[in-house]
N, C-alpha and C positions, 0 to 999 in steps of 0.2 A: 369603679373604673370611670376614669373622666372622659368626654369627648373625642380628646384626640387621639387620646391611646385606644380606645373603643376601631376608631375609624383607621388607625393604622394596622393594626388587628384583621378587621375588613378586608384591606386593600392588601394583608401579606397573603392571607387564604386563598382571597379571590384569585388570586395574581398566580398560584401554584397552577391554575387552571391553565393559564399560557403557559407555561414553561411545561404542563405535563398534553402539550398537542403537538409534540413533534410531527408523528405520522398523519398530521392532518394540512400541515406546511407546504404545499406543493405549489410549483409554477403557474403560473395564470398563462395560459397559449398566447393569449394576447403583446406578452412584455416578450422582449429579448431574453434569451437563452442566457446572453453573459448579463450578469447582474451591474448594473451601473455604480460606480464609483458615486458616493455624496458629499457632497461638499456643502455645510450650510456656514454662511458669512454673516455677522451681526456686528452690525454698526452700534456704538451706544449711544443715545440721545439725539442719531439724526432727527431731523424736522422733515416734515412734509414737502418745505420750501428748499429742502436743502442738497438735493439731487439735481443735475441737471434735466432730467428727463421728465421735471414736475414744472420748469419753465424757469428754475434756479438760476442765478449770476454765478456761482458757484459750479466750476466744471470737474466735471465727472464725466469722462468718456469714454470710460473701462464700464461702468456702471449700468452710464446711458446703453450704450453699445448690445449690451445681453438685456437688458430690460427690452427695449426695440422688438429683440428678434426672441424673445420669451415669451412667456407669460406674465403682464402686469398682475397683481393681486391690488387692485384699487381700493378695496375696503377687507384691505388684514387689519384686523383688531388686537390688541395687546392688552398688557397690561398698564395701568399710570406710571408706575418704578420697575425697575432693573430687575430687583431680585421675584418680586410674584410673577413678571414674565418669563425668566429662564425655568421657572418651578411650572408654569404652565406648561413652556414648553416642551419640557424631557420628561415631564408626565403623561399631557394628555387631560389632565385635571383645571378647573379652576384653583389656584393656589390659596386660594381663603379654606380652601377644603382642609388643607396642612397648617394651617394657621399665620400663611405669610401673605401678608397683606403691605407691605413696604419693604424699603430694602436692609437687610443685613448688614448690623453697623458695629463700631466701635469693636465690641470684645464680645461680641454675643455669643452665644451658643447655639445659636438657632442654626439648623441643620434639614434637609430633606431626612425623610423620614429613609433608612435603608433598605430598607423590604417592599417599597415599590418596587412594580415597571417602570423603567424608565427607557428612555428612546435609545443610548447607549449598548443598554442590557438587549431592549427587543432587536438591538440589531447586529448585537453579538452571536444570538440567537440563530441571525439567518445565516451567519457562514461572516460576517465583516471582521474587519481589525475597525477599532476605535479608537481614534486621540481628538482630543482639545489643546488646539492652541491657545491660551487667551484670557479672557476675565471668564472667572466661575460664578463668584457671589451667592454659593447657596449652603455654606460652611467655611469659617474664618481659619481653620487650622488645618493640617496637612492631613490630618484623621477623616477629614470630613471632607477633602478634595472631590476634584473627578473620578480617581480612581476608585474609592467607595461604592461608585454609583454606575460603571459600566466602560468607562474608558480607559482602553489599554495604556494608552500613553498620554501624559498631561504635561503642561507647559506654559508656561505665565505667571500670573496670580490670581491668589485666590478673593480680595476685596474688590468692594464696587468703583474705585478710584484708585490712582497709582501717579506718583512723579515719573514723568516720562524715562526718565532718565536715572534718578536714585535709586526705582523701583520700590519705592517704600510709600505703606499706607500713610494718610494726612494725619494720623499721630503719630509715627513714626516705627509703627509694628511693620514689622517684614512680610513681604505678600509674595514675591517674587519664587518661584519654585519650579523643580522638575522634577517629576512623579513624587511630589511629593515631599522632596529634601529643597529648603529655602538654599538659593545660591545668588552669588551679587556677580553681574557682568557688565558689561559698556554696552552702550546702544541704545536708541529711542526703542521706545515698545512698539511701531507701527511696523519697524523693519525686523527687527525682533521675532515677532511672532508670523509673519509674512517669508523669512529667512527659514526660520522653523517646519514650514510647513512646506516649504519649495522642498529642504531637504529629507522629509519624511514619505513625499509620495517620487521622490527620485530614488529612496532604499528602497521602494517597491515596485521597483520597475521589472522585474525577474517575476516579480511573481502572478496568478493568477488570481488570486484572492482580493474581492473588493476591498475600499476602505471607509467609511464614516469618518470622516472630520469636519469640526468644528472648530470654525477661526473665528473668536470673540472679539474684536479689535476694542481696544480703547477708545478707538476717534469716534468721534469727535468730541468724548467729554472732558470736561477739565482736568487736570491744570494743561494748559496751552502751552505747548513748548514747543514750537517750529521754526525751523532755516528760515531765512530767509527768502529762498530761492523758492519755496511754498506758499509766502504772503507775498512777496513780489507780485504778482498777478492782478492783488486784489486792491490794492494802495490806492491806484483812481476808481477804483468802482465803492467802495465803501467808506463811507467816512471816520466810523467807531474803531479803533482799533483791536479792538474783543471780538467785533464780527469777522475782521482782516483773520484774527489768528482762530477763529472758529471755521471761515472758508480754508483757512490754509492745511485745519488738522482734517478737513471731508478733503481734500486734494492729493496731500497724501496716503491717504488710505485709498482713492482711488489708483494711483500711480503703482503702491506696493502690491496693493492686490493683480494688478497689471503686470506686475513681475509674474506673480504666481501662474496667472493665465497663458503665460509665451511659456514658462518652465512646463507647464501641462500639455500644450502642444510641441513641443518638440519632441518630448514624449511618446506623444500617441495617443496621450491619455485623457485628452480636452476631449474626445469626439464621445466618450462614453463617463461622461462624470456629467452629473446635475447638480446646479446650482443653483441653492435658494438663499435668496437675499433678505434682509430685514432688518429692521430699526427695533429695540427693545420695548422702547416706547419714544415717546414726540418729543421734541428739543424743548429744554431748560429756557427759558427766557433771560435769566442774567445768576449771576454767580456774586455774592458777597460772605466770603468765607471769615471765620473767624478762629484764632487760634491755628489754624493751621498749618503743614507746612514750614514749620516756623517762620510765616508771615513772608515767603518767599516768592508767591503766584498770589494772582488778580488784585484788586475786583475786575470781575469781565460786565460790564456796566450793559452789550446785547449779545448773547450766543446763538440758538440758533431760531429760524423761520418755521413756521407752521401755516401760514396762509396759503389759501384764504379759510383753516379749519380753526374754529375758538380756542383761544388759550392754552397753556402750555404745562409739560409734566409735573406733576402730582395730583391733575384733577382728574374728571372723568370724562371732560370735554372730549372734543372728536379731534384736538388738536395731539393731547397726552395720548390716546387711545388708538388714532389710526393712523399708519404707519407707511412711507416708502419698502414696498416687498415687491417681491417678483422669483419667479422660477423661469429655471435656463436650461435644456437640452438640446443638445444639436441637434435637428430633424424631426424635434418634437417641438410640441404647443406653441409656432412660430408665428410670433407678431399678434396674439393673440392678445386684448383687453378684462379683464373679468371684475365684473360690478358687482359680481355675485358677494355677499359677508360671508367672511370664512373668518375663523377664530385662531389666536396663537396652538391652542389645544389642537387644532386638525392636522398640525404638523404630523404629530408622532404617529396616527391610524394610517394617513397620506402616504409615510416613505413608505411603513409597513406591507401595504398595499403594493405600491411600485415596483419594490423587490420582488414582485411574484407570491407574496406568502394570503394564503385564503381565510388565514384568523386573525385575531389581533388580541391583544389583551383586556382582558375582561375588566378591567380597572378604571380604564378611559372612559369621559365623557364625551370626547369631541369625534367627530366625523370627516373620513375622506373625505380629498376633495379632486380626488385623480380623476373622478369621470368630466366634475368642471373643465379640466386640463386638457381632455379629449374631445372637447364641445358638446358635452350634454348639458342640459338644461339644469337646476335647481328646481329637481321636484319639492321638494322639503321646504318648509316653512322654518329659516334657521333661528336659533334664538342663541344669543351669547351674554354671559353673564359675567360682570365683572368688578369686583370689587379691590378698592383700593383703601388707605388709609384715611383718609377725606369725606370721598365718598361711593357709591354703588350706583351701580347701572346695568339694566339690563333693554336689550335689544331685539325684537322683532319684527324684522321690515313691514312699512318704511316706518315705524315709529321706534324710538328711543326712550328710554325714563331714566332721569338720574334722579338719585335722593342722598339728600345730604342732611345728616342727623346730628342736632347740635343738645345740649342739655335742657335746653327751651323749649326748641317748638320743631319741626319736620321738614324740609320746605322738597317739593314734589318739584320737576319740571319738566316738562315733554315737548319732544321735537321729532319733527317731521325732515330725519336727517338722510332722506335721498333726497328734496327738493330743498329744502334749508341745510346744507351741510355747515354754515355758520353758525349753525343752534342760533339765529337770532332773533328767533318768533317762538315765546312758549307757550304751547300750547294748551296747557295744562285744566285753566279753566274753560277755556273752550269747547273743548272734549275730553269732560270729567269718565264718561262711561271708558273709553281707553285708557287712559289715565288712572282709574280704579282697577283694571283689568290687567294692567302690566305692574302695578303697584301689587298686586295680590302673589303676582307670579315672581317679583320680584322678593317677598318676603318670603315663598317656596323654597328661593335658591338661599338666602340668607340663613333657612333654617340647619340647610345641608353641611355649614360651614363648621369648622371648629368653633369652641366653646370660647378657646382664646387665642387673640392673634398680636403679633408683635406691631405695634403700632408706633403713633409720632415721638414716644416718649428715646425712639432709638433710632427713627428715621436721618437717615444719610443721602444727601441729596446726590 
């Protein structure tokens, strides 16, 4: 028995455990009686610099507005790619654990595993309805969708890229679907899945029953297809015209989601829905596709901003890794900053929590962070592990270690990334004993990982 079937094995037994504590499920006094509505928003490949409320040219004032009067998450950590972040997140796991360490490309078969917990499932669990608007990217066929994995209702597509507009993957496979069956219609994907989702939590307006949705937006990653009336804005402030139609696509996504927010308050239903915000991972630096498309979009010569944090997605830099996030409830965690590192994994134990329920699943690695949200301190000493195709890193404030493994030789580097968040002092030989210390802990986690993980040979940017 190899690895990963081993660990899948694991994680289905394990996992019987949660799903056989019903009578152990009960309300925390603490949380409101009516269960909050969740809403979580993911941006793909925003950048750090590409929010307004990070000091951005780039306006976002749907965004800025709930971040403000939310909770910032200053140091949310992700993953380098698309696809091992959304695997962390509706897990609870590090995704190298499942063997996805990049994103799912071409005609792969790579698939989450079905007999996880997943965030979907634990929150069907609690009494929710579940849908996903949006990009999946953790199964390329309609078998292996959202609905597989916990949501009621699905909608978008299932690959890590999409023509805005044709809806078809960059070799020309069909991605576009609804629960499941590929269907072709008119409309950008921004308004699309923003339209979708207005009209999904207006069917449930009658009723009393929360909802779990998931709005994956495409923007801002490529291919760039916007109005005019979206780049207009940016024409004098930027010179490159890839950065004009990369502010234009965070614009719109902030405008559409802006729909969705006046359609929830007319409602009723803005004053009890929480909003968690998040970037997949850190902006692309530039786009030179080949073959693609039939040679119809780019090159985008600059996309998007991550300063002032190092370099950009696919590394393990603090640029690819740490993300624009935030949580938003009315009358809760207001105006609040948190420097505290919290991990994409703490998502799924976090809402668990929120909704009242006193277990979680026994599968997860990651850790609430609802009493951060309440203003407690970080008693714990956090450690977050993360591995990409490139390279690994793991974190335990204030120190960092990335290790990047080539067929030569190792090369270690360590940074002190609450006072250097530019990683641009390494520390490495200067304080070998730390540096041996998180290098030891770091080979701990690497041992945990599947045997084999889908690497550069199928990597999709």
């Amino acid at each position: 028995m190899n690895n990963v079937v081993f660990k899948i094995l694991v994680s289905f037994f394990i996992g019987l455990c949660f799903w056989g504590c019903d009578k152990k499920i009960k309300s925390s006094n603490s949380l409101p009686k009516e269960q909050p509505n969740i809403l979580l928003v993911i941006a793909d490949d925003a950048g750090w610099n590409d929010v307004g409320y990070h000091g951005s040219k780039i306006k976002t004032p749907v965004l800025d507005s709930l971040a403000n009067n939310g909770a910032k998450l200053e140091r949310f950590y992700v993953a380098p790619t698309c696809s091992p972040s959304r695997a962390a997140l509706l897990t609870g796991i590090p995704a190298s654990r499942l063997g996805i360490v990049a994103p799912i490309a071409g005609k792969s078969k790579i698939a989450l595993p079905d007999s996880l917990v997943t965030l979907p499932k634990a929150m069907k669990k609690l009494g929710y309805r579940t849908a996903l608007f949006g990009k999946w990217h953790l199964g390329l066929t309609p078998e292996n969708g959202p609905q597989a994995y916990g949501f009621d209702t699905s909608y978008g597509f299932l690959h890590g890229q999409i023509d805005q507009y044709t809806h078809e993957y960059k070799n020309g496979d069909p991605s576009w679907h609804k629960n499941g069956k590929f269907l072709k219609e008119d409309g950008h994907v921004t308004d699309l899945l923003t339209d979708a989702a207005i009209a999904y939590f207006n069917q449930e307006t009658k009723t009393e029953t929360p909802s779990f949705v998931t709005l994956a937006y495409s923007a801002p990653h490529f291919p760039l297809q916007e109005e005019v009336r979206y780049k207009r804005p940016y024409s004098t402030i930027f010179t490159d015209s890839s950065r004009v139609d990369y502010a234009a696509a965070m614009t719109h996504l902030d405008i559409a989601f802006g729909r969705l927010l006046n359609s929830l308050k007319r409602s009723g239903k803005l004053d009890n829905t929480l909003i968690l915000f998040m970037s997949d991972n850190g902006a692309m630096k530039n786009w030179y596709p080949k073959n693609q498309y039939q040679g119809k979009h780019g090159p985008n010569t600059t996309l998007g901003d991550n300063t002032p944090l190092k370099d950009y997605k696919t590394t393990n830099y603090e640029g690819a890794i740490r993300v624009p996030a935030f949580v938003y409830w009315k009358n809760h965690f207001n105006g609040k900053t948190l420097d505290d590192f919290i991990g994409v994994i703490d998502v799924l134990p976090t809402l668990v929590e929120l909704t009242g329920a006193s277990v979680k699943p026994n599968t997860i690695e990651g850790s609430s962070f609802l009493n951060l949200l309440n203003g407690a301190s970080q008693t714990k000493i956090p450690q977050l592990y993360i591995r990409g195709h490139l390279q690994e890193s793991i974190i335990i404030p204030p120190y960092k270690l990335i290790r990047t493994r080539s067929k030569k030789d190792t090369l270690l580097e360590l940074y002190n990334v609450v006072v250097d968040p530019e990683e641009a002092f390494n520390l490495a030989a200067s304080k070998p004993i730390v540096t041996n210390q998180l290098h030891k802990q770091l080979i701990s986690e690497f041992a945990k990982d599947a045997a084999t993980v889908n690497g550069p040979e199928i990597f999709d940017k």
